[in-house]
N, C-alpha and C positions, 0 to 999 in steps of 0.2 A: 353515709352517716348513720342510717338505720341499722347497717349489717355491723359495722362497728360496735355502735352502744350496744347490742347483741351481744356481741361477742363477749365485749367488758363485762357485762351481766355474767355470761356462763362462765369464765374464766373466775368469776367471785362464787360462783354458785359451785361449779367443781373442786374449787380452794379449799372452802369450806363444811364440803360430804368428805373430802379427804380428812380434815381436818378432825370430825367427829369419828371416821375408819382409824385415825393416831389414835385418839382419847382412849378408845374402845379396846386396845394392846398397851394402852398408858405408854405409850413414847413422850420423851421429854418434849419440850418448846421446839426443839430445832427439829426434831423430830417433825412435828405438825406442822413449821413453819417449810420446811422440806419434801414434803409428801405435799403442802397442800400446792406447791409450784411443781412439783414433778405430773402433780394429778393434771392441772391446770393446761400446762403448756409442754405435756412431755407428746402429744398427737402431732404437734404441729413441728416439736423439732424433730421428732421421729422422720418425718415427711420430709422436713426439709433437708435431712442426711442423706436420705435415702435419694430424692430427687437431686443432690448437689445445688443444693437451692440456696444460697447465703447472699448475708448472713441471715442466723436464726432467728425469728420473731423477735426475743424474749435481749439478744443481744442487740439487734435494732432501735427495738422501745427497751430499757432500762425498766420504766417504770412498771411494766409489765410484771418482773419480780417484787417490786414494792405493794405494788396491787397485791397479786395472789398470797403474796407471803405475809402481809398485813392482812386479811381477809382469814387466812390460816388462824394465825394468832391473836383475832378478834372473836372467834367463835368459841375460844376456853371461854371466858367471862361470859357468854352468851350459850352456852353448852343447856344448859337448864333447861332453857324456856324451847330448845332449833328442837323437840319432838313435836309440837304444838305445828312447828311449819312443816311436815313432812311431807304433803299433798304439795305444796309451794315450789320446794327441793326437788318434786317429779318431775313439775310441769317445767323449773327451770334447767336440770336436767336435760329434758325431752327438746326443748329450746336451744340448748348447746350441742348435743348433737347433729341437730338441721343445721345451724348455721358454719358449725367447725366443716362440717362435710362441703357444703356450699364452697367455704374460705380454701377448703383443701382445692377441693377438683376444680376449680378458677385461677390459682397458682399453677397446678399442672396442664391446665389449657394455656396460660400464658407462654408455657415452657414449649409449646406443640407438640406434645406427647400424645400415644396411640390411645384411643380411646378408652382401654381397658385400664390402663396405667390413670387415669384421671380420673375413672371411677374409684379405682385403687387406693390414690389419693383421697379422697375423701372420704374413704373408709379410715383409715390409718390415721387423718386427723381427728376423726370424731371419736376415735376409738380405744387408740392407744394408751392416752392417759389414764385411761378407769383400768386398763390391763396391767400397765406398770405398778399404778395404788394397786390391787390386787394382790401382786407378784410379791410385793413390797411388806404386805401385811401378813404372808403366807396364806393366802386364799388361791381359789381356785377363781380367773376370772369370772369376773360378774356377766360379761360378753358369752362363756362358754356355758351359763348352767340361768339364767334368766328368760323373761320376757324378749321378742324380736329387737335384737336391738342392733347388730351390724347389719341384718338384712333394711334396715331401715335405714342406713346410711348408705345400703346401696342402691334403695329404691330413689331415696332422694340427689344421689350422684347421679343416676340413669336419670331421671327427667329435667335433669337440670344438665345434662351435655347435652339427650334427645332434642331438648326446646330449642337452645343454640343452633344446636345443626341446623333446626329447622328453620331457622332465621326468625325466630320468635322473639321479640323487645329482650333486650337483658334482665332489666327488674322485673317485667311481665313473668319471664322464666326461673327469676333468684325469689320471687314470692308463691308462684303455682308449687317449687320444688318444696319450699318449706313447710307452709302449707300441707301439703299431702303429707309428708313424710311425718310432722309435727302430729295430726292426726293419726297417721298408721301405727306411732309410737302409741297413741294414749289409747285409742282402742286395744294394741296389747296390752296394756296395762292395766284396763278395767277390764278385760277378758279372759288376761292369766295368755295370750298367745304366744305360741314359742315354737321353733321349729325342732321337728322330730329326734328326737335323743337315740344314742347307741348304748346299750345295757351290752353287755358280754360278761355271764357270771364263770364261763367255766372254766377250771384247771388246765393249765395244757400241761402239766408236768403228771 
């Protein structure tokens, strides 16, 4: 029930950064209401194509759309004041990434896939939707030029199959994983951490 209400939380919280990335190219309503369900829930069906894993979350739960897409379209009238919660927005954020990664690599353990593949998985869930908004907006992902931010979905996929393996309680191991990873994200983010970038400025012509 915990990793659920999580979830709920982040899928509002990602709805809604997408929603203010519309506002920001002035996209119409359907626009914002669009981007903030592709932002929301485009990781997990990303994963679930990929994995053959049906049906998809969001065709499952129905309301899932109503959620996000309502969450979207609640943030216009509330646009004003959401720079006020910006720190708010990080942490819940940095909270959706832990738990989508968790949600991912626990589908693909169900499925008994090679270990890499359920790391994979939880990369892909945590990830994908802020890459699709991105793509969406004509940005250069926020994943490819930011703070650590896949490497922390795969820190927290790796200790969250490693604990399993090791026959460590399941919540024991679905809370050590969040936990660390929830902090490795916010340490980079009060630190500016990011991994090392490729500059090539030269002509080859």
């Amino acid at each position: 029930m915990l990793l659920h209400s999580l979830y709920l939380i982040a899928i509002v919280a990602e709805a809604m950064t997408a929603a203010l990335a519309a506002g920001k190219r002035s996209m119409d309503w359907v626009g914002v209401c669009l981007l903030g369900c592709v932002t929301a829930l485009g990781g997990g069906s990303a994963r679930d194509i990929l994995l053959d894993h049906h049906p998809l979350s969001w065709v499952e739960h129905p309301s899932y759309l109503l959620i996000t897409g309502g969450a979207a379209l609640l943030t216009i009238p509330a646009a004003r004041v959401m720079h006020r919660l910006h720190k708010l927005f990080l942490l819940l954020d940095a909270i959706g990434l832990v738990v989508f990664t968790v949600i991912g690599a626990n589908i693909a353990m169900a499925l008994d896939l090679p270990i890499v593949i359920v790391i994979a998985s939880g990369m892909i869930t945590g990830c994908v939707g802020g890459v699709l908004r991105d793509v969406l907006c004509n940005d250069i992902p926020l994943l490819f030029r930011s703070e650590l931010y896949a490497t922390v979905s795969v820190v927290t996929g790796g200790i969250y199959v490693a604990g399993l393996s090791a026959g460590i309680g399941h919540d024991l191991v679905t809370a050590a994983a969040m936990i660390i990873g929830l902090a490795l994200r916010l340490l980079a983010l009060r630190f500016n951490w990011s991994m090392p970038k490729f500059v090539y400025t030269r002509d080859l012509h």
